[in-house]
N, C-alpha and C positions, 0 to 999 in steps of 0.2 A: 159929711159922714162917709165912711168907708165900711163895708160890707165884708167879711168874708167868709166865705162856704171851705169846710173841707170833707174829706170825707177817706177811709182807707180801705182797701182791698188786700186781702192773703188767702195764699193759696196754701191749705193746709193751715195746720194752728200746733207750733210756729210752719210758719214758712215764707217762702217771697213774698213781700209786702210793696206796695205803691201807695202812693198817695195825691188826692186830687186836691188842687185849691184854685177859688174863685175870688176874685179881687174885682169888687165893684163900687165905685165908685164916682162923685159930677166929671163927669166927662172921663171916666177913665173906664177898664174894664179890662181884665188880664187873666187868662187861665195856665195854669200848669200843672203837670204832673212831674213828680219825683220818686226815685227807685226807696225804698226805705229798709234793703234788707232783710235778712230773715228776721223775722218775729213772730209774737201770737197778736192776733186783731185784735186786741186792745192795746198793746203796747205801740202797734203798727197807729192807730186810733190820734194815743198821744202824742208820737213823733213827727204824724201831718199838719196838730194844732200847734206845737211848739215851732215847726218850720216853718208854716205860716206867719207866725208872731215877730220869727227873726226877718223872717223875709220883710214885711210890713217897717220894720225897723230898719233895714238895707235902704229900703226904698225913701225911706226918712216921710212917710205917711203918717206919721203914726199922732201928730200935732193936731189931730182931730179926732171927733167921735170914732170908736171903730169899736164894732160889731163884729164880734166872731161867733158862725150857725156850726154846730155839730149836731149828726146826728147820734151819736155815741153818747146814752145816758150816763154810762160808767166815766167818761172824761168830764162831762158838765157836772155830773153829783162831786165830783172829788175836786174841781174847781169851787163849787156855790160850796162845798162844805170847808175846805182850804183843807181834805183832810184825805191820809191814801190810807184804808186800813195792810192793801194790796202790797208789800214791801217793794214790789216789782215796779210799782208807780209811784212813787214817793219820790225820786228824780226827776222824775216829768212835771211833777208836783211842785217840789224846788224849782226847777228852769222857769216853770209859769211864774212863781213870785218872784225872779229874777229881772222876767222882761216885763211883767205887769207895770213896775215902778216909772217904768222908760215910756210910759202912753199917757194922755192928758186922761182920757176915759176910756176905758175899756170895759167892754161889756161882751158875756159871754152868756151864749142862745139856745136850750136845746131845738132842732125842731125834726119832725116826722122824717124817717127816710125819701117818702116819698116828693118831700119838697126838696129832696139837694141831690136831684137825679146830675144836675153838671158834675158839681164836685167826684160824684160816683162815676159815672162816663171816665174820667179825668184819672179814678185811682186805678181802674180798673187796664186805662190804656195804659197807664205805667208800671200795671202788673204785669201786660203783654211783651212790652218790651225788654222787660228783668229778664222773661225767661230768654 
């Protein structure tokens, strides 16, 4: 089973956005941050879980369980509901049912900010270096 944390960081709403992802899994375990341009932290939100997913797909992981944690309720509700009332997410929306099809299981988590301090550490260093 493969694990992944994301989480995003913006400065201003829109503004420079980062994003953090945790990749954990038997014997492996991989962090990174990516710059994610300006946006507003929600859109910043779904462009960390979409990168993650591609990323996860690069890496060719994806032949097993994987578990994606966000702490972003507005990303998980419009996943679990397959639905964006948001027209601004409705793409993000789309790319998720694009790469969904490409994973044996895919399962998608919300959980407390307070349990994905890595991911956040992660967005936030790569808000630092945006600027």
């Amino acid at each position: 089973m493969l694990r992944i944390y994301v989480d995003a960081a913006t400065k201003g709403n829109p503004g420079p956005s980062g994003g953090g992802i945790v990749l954990v899994g038997e014997g492996f375990h991989e962090q990174l941050h990516v710059s994610l341009g300006i946006c507003s932290n929600h859109e910043a939100e779904f462009k960390v879980f979409i990168h993650a997913l591609q990323l996860v797909l690069e890496k060719k992981l994806h032949n097993q369980t994987v578990v994606i944690h966000s702490d972003s309720k507005i990303v998980v509700a419009t996943i679990e509901k397959n639905h964006a009332k948001n027209p601004l997410f409705k793409p993000y929306l789309h790319a998720f049912q694009q790469l969904e099809s490409d994973f044996s299981l895919l399962l998608v988590k919300w959980l407390p900010e307070s349990q994905n301090k890595g991911a956040d550490t992660l967005a936030r260093q790569a808000l630092q270096k945006y600027k």
